[in-house]
Each structure stands twice: as structure tokens, then as C-alpha cells.
N, C-alpha and C positions, 0 to 999 in steps of 0.2 A: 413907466407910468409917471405920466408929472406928478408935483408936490400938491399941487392945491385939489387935485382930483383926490389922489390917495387919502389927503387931512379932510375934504369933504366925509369919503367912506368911513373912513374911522369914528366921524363924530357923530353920523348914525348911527354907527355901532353902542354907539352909547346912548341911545334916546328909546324911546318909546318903539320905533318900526323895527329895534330886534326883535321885541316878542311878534311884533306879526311876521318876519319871516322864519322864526324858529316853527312858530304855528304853522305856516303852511309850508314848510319844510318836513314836519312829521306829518303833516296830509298826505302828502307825495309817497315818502317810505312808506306808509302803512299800508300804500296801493298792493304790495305784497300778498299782505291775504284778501284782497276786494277778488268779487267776482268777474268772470271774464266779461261778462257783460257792460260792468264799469269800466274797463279796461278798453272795450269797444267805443263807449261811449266817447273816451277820454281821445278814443285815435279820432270821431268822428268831430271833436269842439277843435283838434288840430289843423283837419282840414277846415272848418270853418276859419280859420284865423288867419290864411292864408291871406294877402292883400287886403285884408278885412278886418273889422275890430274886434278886439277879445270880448269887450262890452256886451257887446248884441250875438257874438257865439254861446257866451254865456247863459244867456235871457232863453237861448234854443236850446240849447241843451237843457238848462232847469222845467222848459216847456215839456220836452220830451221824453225825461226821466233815464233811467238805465236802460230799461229795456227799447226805446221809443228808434232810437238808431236801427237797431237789430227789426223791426216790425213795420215801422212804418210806410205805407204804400209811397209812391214816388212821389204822386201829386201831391200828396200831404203832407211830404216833407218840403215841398217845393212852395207852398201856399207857407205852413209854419215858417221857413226861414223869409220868405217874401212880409212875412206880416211883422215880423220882429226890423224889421228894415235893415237885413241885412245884403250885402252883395253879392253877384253873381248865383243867384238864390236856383236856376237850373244846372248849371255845371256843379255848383257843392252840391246838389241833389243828387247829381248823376254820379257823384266821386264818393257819396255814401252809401251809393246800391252797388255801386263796384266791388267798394272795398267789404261789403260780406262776404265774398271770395275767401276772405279771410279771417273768419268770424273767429275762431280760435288764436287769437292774437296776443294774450297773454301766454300759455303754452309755448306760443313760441317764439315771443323775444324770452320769457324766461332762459331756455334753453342756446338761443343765439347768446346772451350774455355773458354766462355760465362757463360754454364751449369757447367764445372767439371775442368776446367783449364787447363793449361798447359800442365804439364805432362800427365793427361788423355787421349789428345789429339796426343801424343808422343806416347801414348802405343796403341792408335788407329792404329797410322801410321805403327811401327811394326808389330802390329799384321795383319794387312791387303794390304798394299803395299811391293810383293815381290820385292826385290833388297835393302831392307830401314830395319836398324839396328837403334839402338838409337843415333849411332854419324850423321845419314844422318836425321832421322826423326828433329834431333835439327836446322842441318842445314837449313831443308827447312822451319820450322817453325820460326826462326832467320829471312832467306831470306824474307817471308810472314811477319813482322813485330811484333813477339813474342820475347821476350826480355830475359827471365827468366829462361832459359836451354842452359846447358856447351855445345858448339862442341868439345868432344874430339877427335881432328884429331891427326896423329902424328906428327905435330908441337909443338899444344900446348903440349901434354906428353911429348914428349924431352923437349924442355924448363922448366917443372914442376920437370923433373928428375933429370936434369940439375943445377940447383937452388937447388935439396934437397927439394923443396915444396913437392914433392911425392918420395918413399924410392927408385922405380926405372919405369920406362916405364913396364906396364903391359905386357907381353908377347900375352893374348890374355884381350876381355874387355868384361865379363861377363855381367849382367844385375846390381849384385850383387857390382862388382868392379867399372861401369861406373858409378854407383850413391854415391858409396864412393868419388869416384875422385871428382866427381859432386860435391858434398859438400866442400870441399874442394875449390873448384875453385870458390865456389860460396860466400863462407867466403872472399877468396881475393877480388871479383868484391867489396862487403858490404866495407871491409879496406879501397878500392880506391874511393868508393862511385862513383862506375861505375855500369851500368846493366853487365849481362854474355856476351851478344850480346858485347857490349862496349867493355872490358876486351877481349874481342876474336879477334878483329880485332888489336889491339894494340899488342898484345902477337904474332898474325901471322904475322903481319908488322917486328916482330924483326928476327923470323925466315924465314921470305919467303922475305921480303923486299916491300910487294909492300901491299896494301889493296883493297885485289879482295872482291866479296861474295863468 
């Protein structure tokens, strides 16, 4: 990690945006005792974010409530993301009726966690909830209170490309490439003696300005 990235992080660390990521850092862990329903929810604001903005997943989700994922008929989830202006508002539709398939979704990253860790649990989520790559399955598992896996969104890659921390922004991000990155970003969180989760909200607060999940 260059010098002037590193001295940037630190002197957030000292400002005002610790308490907002302290604050929504115990959001995240206290997903522990939330409902599975919240837990569904959180996987369905994942898929939303996919090439899409957190902004307007957000606005759907809050439209839809905990239970709204789990109930909602197709067209009405298809018109609700269509009106919030967000994108590909039928395929996230159809990648939300899919994933009831697996409605019980706490249950069982709990137990993938537990038994075989993190990443395990990541390569569950890919391989089984359509609409979810490794930068989403990180996220939602981040959002649910998992600490220990990169979000590479294009935030953080610009910034890592930007800085020289990586030689340039991946053009596409392999299985092979996102865990190279991974390592990398994850040497940084160790230098700052931050978790990933930690290290992710700082690095998007510089790029995005604000510390959404």
C-alpha cells in the first residue's frame, strides 16, 4: 500500500466518519439475532446492487420492507424496482422469485460459517443464488455481519488502481483475478489493523463520500 493512501486512511480514522462506520459496523454484527426474513431481505438489496446502484436498491428495499422480498408478486416487484429507477428491473425481479428457493438463508450461511468458514460460504452463495457473483455474495455476507471478505465494487478498484495498490482496474473479475485482488486488499485491512468489512467502508466513503452498506 502506497504512503499517501495509507496517511489518507488514517486521518479518517481520526475524523468524524469513525463513528459512522463503527455505527454501521454493529448494524452488520447484530444481523445475528435479526430475523431470517431480514436476512432475506439483505440477500435480495445484494442482488439489486449488482451493476446497479446501492442508492436506488436501498429506496426498494425500504419500499418493500422485511417481509416485501419474500411476498411480493413478480409484476409488483418488477413495476416497484422499475419506479424507483432502478436497472434491469426484470431480470432482478426474476433473480428474486428464484432465490426463494432458498428462503431459509440465515440457517444456512449460519451453519456454512460455523462448519467451513467464510469463503465456503461465498462459494455457496455463487454457486446457488442466481443474480450473486463474488463481489455481491461478499457484500451480503459483510451486510449479515461476516467480516473477512473484500467487496470489490468499482469504487474500491478505482481507488486500488489509482493509488498503484493494483497495476490497473480489472477489465472483467474472474474467480481467479477477484481472489488475487482479495489478497491484496486483505494485506492492507492486516497493515491498518482494520477487518475487510472495516477497510471497505473507509475506502468507499473516499470514493462515494457518504457510508451507505
Amino acid at each position: 500500500m502506497i504512503k499517501d493512501l495509507k496517511t489518507s486512511l488514517e486521518e479518517l480514522v481520526d475524523t468524524h466518519i469513525k463513528q459512522k462506520v463503527d455505527t454501521r459496523l454493529k448494524e452488520f454484527s447484530g444481523f445475528n439475532d435479526r430475523p431470517n426474513s431480514e436476512w432475506f431481505s439483505e440477500l435480495c438489496f445484494c442482488i439489486l446492487t449488482a451493476n446497479s446502484k446501492a442508492r436506488t436498491a436501498i429506496a426498494i428495499q425500504k419500499e418493500l420492507g422485511a417481509d416485501g422480498f419474500i411476498s411480493c408478486p413478480f409484476d409488483d416487484l418488477v413495476s416497484c424496482i422499475r419506479r424507483n429507477k432502478h436497472r434491469f428491473h426484470n431480470n432482478k425481479a426474476k433473480f428474486i422469485v428464484a432465490a426463494r428457493e432458498h428462503i431459509n438463508i440465515k440457517e444456512k450461511i449460519q451453519k456454512l460459517t460455523i462448519n467451513k468458514g467464510q469463503a465456503s460460504a461465498r462459494e455457496w452463495l455463487v454457486s446457488n443464488i442466481k443474480g450473486i457473483g463474488y463481489k455481491e455474495a461478499s457484500h451480503f455476507l459483510r451486510n449479515v455481519g461476516y467480516f473477512d471478505l473484500a467487496i470489490l465494487d468499482r469504487h474500491i478498484l478505482n481507488l486500488m488502481a489509482e493509488n498503484a495498490v493494483i497495476a490497473e482496474k480489472p477489465k472483467s473479475l474472474t474467480k481467479k483475478i477477484y481472489m488475487d485482488i482479495e489478497a491484496i486488499f486483505r494485506e492492507m485491512a492486516g497493515r491498518l489493523s482494520m477487518s475487510c468489512a472495516e477497510l471497505d467502508l473507509y475506502m468507499w466513503y473516499m470514493k462515494g463520500g457518504d457510508v451507505l452498506k
